[in-house]
VMD Tcl script that draws the C-alpha trace (Angstrom):
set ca {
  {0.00 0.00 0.00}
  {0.88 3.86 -0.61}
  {-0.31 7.06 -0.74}
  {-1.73 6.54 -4.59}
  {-4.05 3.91 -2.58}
  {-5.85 5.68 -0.25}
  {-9.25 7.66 -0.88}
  {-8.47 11.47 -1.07}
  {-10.30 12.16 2.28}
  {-8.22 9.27 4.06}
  {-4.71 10.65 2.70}
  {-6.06 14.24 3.50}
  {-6.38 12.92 7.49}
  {-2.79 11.34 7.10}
  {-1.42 14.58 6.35}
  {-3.40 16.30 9.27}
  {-2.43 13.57 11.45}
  {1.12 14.13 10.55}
  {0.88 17.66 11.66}
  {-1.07 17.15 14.42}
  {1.80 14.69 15.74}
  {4.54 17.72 15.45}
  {2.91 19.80 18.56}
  {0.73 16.69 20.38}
  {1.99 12.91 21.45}
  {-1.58 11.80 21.45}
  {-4.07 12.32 18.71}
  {-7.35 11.02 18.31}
  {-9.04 10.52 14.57}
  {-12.88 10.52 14.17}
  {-13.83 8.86 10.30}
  {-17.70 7.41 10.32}
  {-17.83 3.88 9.84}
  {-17.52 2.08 6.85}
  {-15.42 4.92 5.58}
  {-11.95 3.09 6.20}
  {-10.53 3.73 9.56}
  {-8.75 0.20 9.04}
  {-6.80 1.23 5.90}
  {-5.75 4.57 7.41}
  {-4.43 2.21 10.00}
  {-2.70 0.35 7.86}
  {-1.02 3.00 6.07}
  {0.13 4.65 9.78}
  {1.47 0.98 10.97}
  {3.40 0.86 7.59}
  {5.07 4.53 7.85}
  {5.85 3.74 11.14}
  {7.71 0.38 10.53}
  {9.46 1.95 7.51}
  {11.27 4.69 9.85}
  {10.16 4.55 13.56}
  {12.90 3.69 15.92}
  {12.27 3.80 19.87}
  {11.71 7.04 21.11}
  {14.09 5.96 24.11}
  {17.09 4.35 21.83}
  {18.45 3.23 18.31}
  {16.47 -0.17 18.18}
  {14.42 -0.12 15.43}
  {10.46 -0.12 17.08}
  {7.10 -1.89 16.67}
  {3.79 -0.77 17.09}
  {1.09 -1.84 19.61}
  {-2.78 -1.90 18.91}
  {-5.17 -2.38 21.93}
  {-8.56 -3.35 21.56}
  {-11.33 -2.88 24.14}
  {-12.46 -6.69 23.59}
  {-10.53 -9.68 23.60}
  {-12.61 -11.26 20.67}
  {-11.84 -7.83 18.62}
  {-8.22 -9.16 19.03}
  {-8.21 -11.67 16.23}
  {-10.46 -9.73 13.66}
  {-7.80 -7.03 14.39}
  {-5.01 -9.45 13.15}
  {-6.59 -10.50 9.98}
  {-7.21 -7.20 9.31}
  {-3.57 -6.32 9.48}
  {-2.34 -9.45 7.75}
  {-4.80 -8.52 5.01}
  {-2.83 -5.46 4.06}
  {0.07 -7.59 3.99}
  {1.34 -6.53 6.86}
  {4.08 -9.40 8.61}
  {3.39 -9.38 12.54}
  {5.80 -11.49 13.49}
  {8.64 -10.34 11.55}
  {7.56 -6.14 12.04}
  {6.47 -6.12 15.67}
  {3.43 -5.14 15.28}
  {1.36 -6.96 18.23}
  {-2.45 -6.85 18.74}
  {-3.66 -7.04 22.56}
  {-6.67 -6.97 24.70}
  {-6.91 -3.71 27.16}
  {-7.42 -6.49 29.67}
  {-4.29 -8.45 28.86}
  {-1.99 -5.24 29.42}
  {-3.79 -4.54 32.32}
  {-2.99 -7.75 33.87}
  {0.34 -8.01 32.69}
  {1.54 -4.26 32.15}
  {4.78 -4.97 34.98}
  {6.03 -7.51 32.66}
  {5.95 -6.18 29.43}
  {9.31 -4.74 27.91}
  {8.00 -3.89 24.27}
  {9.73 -1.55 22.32}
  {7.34 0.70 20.60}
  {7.38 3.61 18.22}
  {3.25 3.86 18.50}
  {0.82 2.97 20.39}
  {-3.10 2.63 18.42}
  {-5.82 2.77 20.75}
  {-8.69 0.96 18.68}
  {-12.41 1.98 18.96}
  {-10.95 4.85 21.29}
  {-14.74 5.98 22.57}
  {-14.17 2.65 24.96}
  {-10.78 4.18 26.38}
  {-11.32 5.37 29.94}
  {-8.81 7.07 31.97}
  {-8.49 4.85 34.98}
  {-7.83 1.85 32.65}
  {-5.84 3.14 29.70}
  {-3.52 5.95 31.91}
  {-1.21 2.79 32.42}
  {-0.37 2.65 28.72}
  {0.70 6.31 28.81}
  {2.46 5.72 31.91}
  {4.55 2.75 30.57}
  {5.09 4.26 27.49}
  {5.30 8.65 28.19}
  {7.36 9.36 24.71}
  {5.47 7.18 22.37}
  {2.96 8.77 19.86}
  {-0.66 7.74 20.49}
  {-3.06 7.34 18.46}
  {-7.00 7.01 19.12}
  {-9.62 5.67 16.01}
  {-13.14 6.15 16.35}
  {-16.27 6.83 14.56}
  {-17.73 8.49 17.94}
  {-15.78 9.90 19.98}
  {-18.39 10.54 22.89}
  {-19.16 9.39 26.52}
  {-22.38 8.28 27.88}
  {-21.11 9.97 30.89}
  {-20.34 13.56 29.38}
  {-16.59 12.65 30.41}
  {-13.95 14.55 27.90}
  {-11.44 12.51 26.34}
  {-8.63 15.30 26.73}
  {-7.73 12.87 29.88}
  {-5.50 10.71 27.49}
  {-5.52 12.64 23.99}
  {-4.91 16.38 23.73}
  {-6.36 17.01 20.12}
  {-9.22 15.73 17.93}
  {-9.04 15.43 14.20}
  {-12.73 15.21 12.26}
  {-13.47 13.74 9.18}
  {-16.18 14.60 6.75}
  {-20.09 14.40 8.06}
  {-21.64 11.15 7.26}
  {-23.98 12.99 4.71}
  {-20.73 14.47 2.72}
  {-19.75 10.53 2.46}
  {-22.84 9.86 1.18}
  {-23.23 12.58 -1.36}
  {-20.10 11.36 -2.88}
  {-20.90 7.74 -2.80}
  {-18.64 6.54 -0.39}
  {-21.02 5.52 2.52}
  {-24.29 4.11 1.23}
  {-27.36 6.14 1.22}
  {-30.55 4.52 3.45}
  {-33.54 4.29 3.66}
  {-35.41 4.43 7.37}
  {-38.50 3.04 8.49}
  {-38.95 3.22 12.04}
  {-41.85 2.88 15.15}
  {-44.62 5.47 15.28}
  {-43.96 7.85 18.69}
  {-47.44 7.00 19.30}
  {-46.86 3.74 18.88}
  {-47.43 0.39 21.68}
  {-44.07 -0.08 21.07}
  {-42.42 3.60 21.66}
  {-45.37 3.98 24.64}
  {-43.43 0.52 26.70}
  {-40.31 2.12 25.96}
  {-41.23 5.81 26.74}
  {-42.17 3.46 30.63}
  {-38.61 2.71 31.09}
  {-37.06 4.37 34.21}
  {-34.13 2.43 35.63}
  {-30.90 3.19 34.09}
  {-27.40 0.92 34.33}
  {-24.24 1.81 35.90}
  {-23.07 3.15 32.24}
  {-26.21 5.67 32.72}
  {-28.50 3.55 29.45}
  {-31.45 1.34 30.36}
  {-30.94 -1.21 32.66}
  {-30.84 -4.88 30.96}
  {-33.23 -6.43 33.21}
  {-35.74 -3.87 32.68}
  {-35.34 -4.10 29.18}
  {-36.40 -7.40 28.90}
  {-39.65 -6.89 30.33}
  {-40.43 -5.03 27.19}
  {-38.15 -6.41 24.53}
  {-37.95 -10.15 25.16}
  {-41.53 -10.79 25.19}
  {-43.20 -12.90 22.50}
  {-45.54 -9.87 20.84}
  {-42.39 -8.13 20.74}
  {-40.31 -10.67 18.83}
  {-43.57 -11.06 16.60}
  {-43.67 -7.88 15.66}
  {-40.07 -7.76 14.83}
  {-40.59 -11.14 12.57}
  {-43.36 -8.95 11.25}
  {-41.42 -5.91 10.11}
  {-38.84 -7.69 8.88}
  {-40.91 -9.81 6.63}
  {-42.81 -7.02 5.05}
  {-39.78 -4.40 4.33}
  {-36.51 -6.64 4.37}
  {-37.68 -10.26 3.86}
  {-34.80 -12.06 1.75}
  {-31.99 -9.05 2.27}
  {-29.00 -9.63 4.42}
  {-28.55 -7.94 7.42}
  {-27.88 -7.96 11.31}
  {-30.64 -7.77 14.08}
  {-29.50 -5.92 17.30}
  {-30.34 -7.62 20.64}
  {-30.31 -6.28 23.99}
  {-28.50 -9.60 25.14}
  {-27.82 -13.04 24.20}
  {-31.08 -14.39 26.06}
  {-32.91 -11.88 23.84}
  {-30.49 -12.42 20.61}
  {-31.48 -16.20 21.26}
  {-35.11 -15.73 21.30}
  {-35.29 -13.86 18.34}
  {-33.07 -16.49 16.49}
  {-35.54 -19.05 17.28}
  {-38.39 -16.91 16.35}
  {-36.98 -16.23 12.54}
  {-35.71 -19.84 12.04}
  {-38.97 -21.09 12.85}
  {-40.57 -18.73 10.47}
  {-37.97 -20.33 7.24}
  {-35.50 -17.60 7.49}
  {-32.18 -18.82 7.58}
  {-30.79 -16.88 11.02}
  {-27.66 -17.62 13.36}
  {-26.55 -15.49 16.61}
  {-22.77 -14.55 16.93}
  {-21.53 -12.64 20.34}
  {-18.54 -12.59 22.26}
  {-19.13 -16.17 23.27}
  {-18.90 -17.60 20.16}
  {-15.32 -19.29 19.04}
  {-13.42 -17.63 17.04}
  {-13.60 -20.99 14.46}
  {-17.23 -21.30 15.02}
  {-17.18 -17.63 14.37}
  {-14.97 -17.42 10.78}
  {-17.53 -20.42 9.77}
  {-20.70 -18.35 10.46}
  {-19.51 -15.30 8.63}
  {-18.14 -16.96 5.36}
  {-21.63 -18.47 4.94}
  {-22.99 -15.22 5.73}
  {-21.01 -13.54 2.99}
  {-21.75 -16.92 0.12}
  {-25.37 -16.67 1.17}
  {-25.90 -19.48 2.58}
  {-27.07 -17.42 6.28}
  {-29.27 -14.34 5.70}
  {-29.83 -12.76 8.95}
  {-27.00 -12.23 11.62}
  {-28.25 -11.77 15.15}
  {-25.96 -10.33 17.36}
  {-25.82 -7.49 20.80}
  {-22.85 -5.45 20.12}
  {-20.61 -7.76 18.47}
  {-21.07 -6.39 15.22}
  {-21.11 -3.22 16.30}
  {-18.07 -2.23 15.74}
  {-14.92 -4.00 13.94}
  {-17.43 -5.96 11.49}
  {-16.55 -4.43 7.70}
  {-19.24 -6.34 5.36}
  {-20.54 -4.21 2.48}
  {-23.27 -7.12 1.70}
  {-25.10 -5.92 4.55}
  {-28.91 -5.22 3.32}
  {-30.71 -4.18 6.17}
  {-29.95 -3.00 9.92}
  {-32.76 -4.07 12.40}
  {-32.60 -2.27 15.90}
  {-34.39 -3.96 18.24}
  {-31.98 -2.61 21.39}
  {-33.52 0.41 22.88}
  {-30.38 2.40 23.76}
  {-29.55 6.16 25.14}
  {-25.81 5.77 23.92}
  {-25.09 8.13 20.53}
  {-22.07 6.06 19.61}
  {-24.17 2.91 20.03}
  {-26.34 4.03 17.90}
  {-24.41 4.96 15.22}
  {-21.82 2.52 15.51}
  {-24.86 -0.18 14.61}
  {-26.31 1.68 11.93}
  {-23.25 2.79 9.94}
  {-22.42 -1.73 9.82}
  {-24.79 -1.40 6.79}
  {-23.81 2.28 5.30}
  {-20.70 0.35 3.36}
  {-21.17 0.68 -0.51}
  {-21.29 -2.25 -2.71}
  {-22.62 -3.15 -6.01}
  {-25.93 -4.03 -6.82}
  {-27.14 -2.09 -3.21}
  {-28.62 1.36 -4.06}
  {-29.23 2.05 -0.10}
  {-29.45 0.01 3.31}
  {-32.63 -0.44 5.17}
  {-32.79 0.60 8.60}
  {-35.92 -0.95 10.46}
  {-35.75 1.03 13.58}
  {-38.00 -0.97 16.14}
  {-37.37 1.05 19.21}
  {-37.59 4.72 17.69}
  {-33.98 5.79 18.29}
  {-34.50 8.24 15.36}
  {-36.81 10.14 17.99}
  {-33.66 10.09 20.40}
  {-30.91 10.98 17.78}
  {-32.03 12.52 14.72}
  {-31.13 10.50 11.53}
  {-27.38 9.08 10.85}
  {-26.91 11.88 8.82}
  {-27.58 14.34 11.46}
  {-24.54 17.28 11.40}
  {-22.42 16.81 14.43}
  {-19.54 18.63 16.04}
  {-17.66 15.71 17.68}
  {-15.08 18.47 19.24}
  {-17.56 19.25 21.64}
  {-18.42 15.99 22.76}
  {-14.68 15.62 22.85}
  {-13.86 18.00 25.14}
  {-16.93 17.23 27.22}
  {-18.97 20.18 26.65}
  {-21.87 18.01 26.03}
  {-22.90 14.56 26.23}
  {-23.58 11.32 24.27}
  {-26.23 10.34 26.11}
  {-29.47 10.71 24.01}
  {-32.81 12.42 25.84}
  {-35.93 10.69 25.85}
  {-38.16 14.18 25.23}
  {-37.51 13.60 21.19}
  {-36.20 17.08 20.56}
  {-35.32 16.33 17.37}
  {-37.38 17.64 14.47}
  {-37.40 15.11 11.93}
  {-38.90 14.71 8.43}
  {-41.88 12.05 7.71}
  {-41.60 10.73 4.39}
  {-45.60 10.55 3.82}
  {-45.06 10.08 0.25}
  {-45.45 6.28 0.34}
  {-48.05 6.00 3.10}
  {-48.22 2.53 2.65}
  {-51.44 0.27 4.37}
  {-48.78 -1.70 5.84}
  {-46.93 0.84 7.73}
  {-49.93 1.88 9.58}
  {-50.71 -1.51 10.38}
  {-47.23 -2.22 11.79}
  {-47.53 0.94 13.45}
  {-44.72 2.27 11.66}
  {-43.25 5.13 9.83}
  {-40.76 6.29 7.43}
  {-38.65 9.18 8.04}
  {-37.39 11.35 4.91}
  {-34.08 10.65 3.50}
  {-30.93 13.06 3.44}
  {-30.77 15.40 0.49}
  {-34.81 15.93 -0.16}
  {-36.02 18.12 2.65}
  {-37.31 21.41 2.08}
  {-39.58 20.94 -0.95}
  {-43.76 21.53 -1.10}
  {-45.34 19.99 2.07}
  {-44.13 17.72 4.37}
  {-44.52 16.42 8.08}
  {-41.98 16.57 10.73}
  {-41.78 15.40 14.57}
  {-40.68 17.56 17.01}
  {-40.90 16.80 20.94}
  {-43.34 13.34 20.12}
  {-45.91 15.89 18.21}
  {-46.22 16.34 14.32}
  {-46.61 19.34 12.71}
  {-46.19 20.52 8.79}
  {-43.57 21.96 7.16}
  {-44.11 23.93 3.86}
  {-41.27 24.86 1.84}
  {-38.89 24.29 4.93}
  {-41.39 26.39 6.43}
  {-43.41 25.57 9.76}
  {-46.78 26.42 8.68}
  {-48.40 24.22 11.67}
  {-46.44 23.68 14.54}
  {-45.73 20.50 16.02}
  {-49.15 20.07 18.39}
  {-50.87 16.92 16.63}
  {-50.29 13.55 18.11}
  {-50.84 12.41 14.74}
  {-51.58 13.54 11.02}
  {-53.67 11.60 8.82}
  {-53.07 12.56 5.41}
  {-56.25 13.35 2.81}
  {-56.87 12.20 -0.76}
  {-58.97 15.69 -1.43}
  {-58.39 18.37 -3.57}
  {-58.61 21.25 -1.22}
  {-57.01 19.45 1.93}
  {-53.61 17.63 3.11}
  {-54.41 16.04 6.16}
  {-55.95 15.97 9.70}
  {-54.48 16.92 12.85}
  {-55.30 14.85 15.68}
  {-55.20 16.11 19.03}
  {-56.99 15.32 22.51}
  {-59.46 17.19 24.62}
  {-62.62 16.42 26.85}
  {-66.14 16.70 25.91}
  {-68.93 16.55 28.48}
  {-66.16 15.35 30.73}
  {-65.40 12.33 27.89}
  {-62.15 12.08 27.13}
  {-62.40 12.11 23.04}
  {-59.93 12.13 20.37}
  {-60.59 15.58 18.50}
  {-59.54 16.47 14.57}
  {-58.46 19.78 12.50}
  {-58.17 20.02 8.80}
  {-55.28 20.86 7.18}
  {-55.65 22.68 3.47}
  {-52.89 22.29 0.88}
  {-50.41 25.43 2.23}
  {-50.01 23.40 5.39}
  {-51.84 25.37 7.27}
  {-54.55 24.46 10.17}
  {-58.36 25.45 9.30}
  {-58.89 25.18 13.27}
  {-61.96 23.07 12.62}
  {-63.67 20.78 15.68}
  {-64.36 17.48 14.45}
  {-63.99 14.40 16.14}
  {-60.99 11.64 14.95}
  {-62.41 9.65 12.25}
  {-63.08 12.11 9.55}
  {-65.07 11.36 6.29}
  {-65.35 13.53 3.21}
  {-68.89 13.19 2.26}
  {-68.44 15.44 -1.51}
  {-69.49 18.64 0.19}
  {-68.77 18.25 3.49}
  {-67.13 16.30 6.28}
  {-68.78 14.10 8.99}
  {-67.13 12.55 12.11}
  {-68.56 10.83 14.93}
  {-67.50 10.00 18.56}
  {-68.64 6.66 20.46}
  {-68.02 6.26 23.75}
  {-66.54 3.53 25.04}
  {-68.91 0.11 25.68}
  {-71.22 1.75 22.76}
  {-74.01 -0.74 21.56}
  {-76.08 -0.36 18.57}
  {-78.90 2.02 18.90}
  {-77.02 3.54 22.02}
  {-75.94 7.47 21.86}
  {-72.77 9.07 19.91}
  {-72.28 12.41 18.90}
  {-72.16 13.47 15.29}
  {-70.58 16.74 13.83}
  {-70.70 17.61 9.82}
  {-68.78 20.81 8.63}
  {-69.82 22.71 5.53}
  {-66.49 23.81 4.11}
  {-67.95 26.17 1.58}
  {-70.32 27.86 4.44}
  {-67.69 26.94 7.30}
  {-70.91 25.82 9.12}
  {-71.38 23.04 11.54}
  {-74.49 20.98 11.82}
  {-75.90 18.38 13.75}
  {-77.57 16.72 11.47}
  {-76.73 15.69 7.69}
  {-77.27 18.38 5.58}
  {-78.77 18.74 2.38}
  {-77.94 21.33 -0.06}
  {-80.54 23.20 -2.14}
  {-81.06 26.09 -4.62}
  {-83.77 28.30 -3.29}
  {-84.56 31.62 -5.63}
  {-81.24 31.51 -6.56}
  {-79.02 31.02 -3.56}
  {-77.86 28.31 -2.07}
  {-79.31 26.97 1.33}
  {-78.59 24.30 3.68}
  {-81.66 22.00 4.69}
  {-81.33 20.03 8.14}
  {-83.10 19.80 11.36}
  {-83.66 21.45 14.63}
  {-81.17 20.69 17.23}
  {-83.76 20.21 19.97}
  {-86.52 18.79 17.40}
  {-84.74 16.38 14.73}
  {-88.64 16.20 13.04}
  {-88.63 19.71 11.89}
  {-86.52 21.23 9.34}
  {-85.28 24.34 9.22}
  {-82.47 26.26 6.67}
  {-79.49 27.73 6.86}
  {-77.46 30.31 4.77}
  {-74.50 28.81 2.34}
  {-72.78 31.82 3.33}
  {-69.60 33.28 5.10}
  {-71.90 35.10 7.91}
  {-69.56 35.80 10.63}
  {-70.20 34.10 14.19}
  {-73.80 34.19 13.88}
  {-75.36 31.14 11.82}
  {-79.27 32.28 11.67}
  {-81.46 29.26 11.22}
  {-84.78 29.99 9.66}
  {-87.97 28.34 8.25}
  {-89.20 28.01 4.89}
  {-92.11 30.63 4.48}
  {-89.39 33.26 6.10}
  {-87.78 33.48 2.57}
  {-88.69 36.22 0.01}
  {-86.86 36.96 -2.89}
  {-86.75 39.09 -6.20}
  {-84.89 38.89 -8.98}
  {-81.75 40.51 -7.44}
  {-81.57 39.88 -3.45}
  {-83.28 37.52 -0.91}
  {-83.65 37.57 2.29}
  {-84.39 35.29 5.09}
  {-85.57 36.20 8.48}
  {-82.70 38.72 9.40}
  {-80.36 38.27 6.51}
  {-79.99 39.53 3.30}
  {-78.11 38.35 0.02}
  {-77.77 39.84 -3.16}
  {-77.43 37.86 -5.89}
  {-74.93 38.86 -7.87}
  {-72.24 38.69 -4.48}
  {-72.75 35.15 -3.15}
  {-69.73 35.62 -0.57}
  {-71.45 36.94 2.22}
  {-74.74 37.77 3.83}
  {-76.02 40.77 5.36}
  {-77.30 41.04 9.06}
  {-80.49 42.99 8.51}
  {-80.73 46.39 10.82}
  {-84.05 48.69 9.29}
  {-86.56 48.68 6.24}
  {-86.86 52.10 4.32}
  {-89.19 52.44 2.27}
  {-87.54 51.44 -0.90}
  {-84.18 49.79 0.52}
  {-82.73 47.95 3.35}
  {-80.29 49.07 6.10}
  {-77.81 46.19 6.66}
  {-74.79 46.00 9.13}
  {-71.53 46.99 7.34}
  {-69.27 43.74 8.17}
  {-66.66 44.64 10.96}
  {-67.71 48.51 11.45}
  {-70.56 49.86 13.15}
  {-71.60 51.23 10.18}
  {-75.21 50.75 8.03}
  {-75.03 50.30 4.51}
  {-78.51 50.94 2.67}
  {-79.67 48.04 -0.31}
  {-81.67 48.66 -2.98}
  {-84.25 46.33 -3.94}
  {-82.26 46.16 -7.52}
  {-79.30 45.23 -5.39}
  {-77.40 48.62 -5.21}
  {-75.42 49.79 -2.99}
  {-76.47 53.10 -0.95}
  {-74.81 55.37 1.42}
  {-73.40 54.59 5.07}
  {-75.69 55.27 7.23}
  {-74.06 56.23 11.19}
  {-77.45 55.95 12.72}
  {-80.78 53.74 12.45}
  {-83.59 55.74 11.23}
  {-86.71 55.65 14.32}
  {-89.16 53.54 13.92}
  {-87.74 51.12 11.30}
  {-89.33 47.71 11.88}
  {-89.10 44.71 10.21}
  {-92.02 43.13 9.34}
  {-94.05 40.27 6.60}
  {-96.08 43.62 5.45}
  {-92.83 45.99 5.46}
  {-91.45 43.03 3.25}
  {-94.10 42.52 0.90}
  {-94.75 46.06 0.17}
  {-91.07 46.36 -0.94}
  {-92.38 44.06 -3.48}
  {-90.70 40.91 -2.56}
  {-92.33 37.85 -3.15}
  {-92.42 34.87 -0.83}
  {-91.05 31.38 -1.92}
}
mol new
graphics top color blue
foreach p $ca { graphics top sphere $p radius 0.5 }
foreach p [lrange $ca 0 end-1] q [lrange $ca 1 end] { graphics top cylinder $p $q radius 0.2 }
display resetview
């Protein structure tokens, strides 16, 4: 290998790291995973072979690498030997953290550097002793996250970070593998058992034993089976367990369904383990399940599909798991990512931008929060029947927000986003989107009615924004207006539920279905007396302010340019509002100018008078008043 070989972005961070070395003894390097830590590596073992001699005399030096697991130990040595590297013959040993530790007083190695593998695991109390046996050797720290549950810094054994490209730069220029991410509902069963969890570990994430109350339970591992089988069913990929009980379980569970499934941990050989993979990688396995043994220090590219089924609070966890499947290879245009436990809600996307350096230096923490601060984008395009079934959603990809409508998630609430734009903020504990011209969706929300506990609904037009209409959950477009209805729990046939319809084009509720008519030229509403569901009465198609006048059929008198009924008036030619009726003149009508307290005076040809500022005495409405302006009754 040599400089020609690497990827621009990894020889770029070789030349930084060189620098970096001239002022500092220890360095850490953050690269994502999957972009090629291990051949940076490579290339840093063989520069130091080629001219390192101990800092402390002329004897030409080796290099140590110390992994944070002893079965990382061996994967570390093929690696090495892959880039045709000789071990034995350049010095270049590969040890357990808890081998050194035991034995630190009786190694004598002579080193020139000292690689700290996965250094997110390195913690001062158990790695000091390597700086301590070793005070003039360069360091060197790899990691695709270098955070602490614990908000600890890691300027305790490195003094400087170096940070690679953002996961979404990879991505853009096709070195890490776009995805695509499919992931629990907040409002799902699933997120609500989660959401329950209060015990935490000694590490500060969720404690294992609670876990398993909610993870290792058979609807659980159904509904896992289930996912799987609808979005990734004959794709490879790894399934991420809480522990090996729970890794076992769900092992059984897909082998018993046909799918050809094996679990690989720390317990399993190291032959049993080589076996496993290479009929992983020829096929002849599909599904790997594992806890975090293929978290880290696993490089497949075939991997298909990522399944999290591990609720967990830790960022580089998180991320660590999901980048196993961001690798690029041919024939795989992205990687699923079926997120069963809604860490999305917890840490954004992969893709999120992140400034490791303050992590690093411990100005903040990565421990996720369970309050779902993110905002994240709902990709409602493909609002498949199965998703809502499987109480599940997909969240928008990198690269396509900002565009026409969409939904987002902010704080375990949806809201809608036009243009990048909040037009309705994030209040909803759900949005069901609409297949109707005029309107996007429906925002669900909860209130109390009559001391009910009901499940209420908004619509939402097509510029995202909320009509602030008060219908109840289950809405249904009826071609000219909408009808819900609310049953109360235990309801029997014949029992009691409420009803609401909304006229959209009068922005009129009723309580009964309405019918729409054509009466002397203007459009009425015909339904029935709240208090007397046998008589009918109508109602104006209009926009007539707060009041909504109700009024009988003989209290309608027209000519051939205005009508009124009972204490409105319309004229013809302007059908977008009524007229609250104030005074009869003698050959007009004094009507309440809209918004002032003003008269405006109405010809019985439809024009339009002077203000009036006053009522004239003695104006009274009345049949004969009507009739002698020559209005007819319908």
């Amino acid at each position: 290998m040599n400089m020609n070989s690497l990827r621009n972005y990894q020889t770029d961070m070789l030349q930084r790291l060189h620098k970096a070395w001239i002022r500092n003894q220890s360095v850490m390097v953050q690269m994502p995973t999957g972009t090629g830590k291990t051949v940076l590596l490579a290339e840093v073992i063989r520069e130091t072979l080629d001219s390192g001699t101990s800092p402390v005399g002329s004897e030409k030096a080796g290099v140590l690498i110390v992994a944070h697991r002893r079965e990382l130990v061996e994967q570390i040595k093929q690696t090495i030997d892959s880039f045709g590297i000789d071990r034995e013959r350049e010095s270049v040993r590969v040890e357990s953290i808890q081998k050194l530790s035991r034995h630190i007083s009786e190694i004598d190695y002579k080193l020139a550097l000292v690689i700290i593998d996965e250094a997110h695991h390195a913690l001062a109390k158990t790695y000091r002793m390597l700086w301590e046996k070793w005070p003039k050797v360069k360091f060197l720290g790899l990691t695709a996250t270098p955070c602490r549950l614990n908000n600890a810094p890691f300027t305790d054994l490195f003094q400087t970070l170096l940070q690679s490209y953002s996961i979404q730069e990879f991505i853009d220029k096709g070195w890490l593998s776009d995805f695509e991410y499919v992931s629990a509902a907040p409002n799902s069963a699933a997120m609500k058992q989660i959401r329950s969890l209060q015990k935490r570990g000694a590490d500060g994430d969720y404690q294992q034993k609670e876990l398993a109350t909610v993870m290792d339970v058979p609807e659980s591992i159904e509904h896992l089976y289930k996912t799987y089988k609808q979005f990734a069913d004959g794709k490879k990929g790894i399934v991420y367990a809480i522990d090996r009980k729970h890794a076992r379980h769900i092992t059984e569970y897909y082998r018993a369904q046909g799918v050809n499934c094996c679990l690989i941990d720390g317990k399993t050989s190291v032959l049993e383990r080589k076996k496993l993979i290479d009929d992983y990688l020829t096929g002849k396995i599909n599904v790997l399940t594992s806890i975090d043994c293929f978290s880290e220090g696993f490089d497949a590219p075939e991997v298909e599909f990522i399944q999290l089924a591990r609720p967990t609070l830790s960022l580089s966890k998180y991320l660590q798991q999901v980048g196993r499947g961001m690798r690029v290879s041919r024939g795989k245009p992205h990687v699923l990512i079926l997120d069963n436990v809604g860490l999305y809600q917890i840490f954004g996307l992969p893709t999120e931008e992140r400034d490791w350096r303050l992590t690093f230096y411990g100005q903040t923490n990565g421990k996720g929060t369970t309050n779902g601060s993110r905002c994240v984008i709902l990709d409602e395009e493909r609002g498949e029947k199965e998703l809502v079934n499987l109480q599940m959603v997909r969240i928008k990809k990198s690269g396509k927000r900002g565009t026409g409508l969409e939904i987002f998630l902010k704080d375990g609430k949806y809201g809608i986003r036009n243009n990048g734009h909040i037009s309705c903020p994030a209040r909803f504990k759900e949005i069901v989107r609409l297949n109707i011209k005029d309107y996007y969706a429906t925002g669900i929300y909860s209130g109390f009615l009559n001391n009910c506990y009901v499940e209420f609904a908004t619509l939402i037009d097509r510029k995202g924004i909320d009509l602030d209409v008060r219908l109840f959950k289950n809405v249904i477009w009826k071609g000219s207006y909408f009808y819900s209805n609310y049953k109360p729990r235990g309801y029997k046939k014949g029992g009691h539920f409420w009803s609401v319809y909304w006229d959209p084009k009068g922005n009129c509720y009723y309580d009964y279905d309405p019918r729409f008519h054509i009466i002397a030229g203007v459009e009425v509403a015909e339904t029935h007396e709240h208090f007397n569901p046998q008589a009918l009465c109508y109602k104006l198609r209009y926009n007539i302010g707060n009041v909504s006048p109700r009024f009988n059929y003989n209290e309608i008198f027209y000519n051939r340019q205005i009508i009124i009924a009972r204490d409105y008036l319309i004229v013809k030619k302007d059908h977008n509002h009524a007229y609250q009726i104030c005074a009869f003149l003698n050959d007009s009508v004094l009507v309440r100018q809209e918004g002032e307290n003003r008269f405006l005076q109405i010809y019985m040809d439809g024009r339009k008078g002077g203000q009036y500022h006053s009522i004239p005495p003695n104006a009274k409405q009345s049949i004969l008043q009507v009739q002698m302006l020559g209005l007819k009754r319908i």
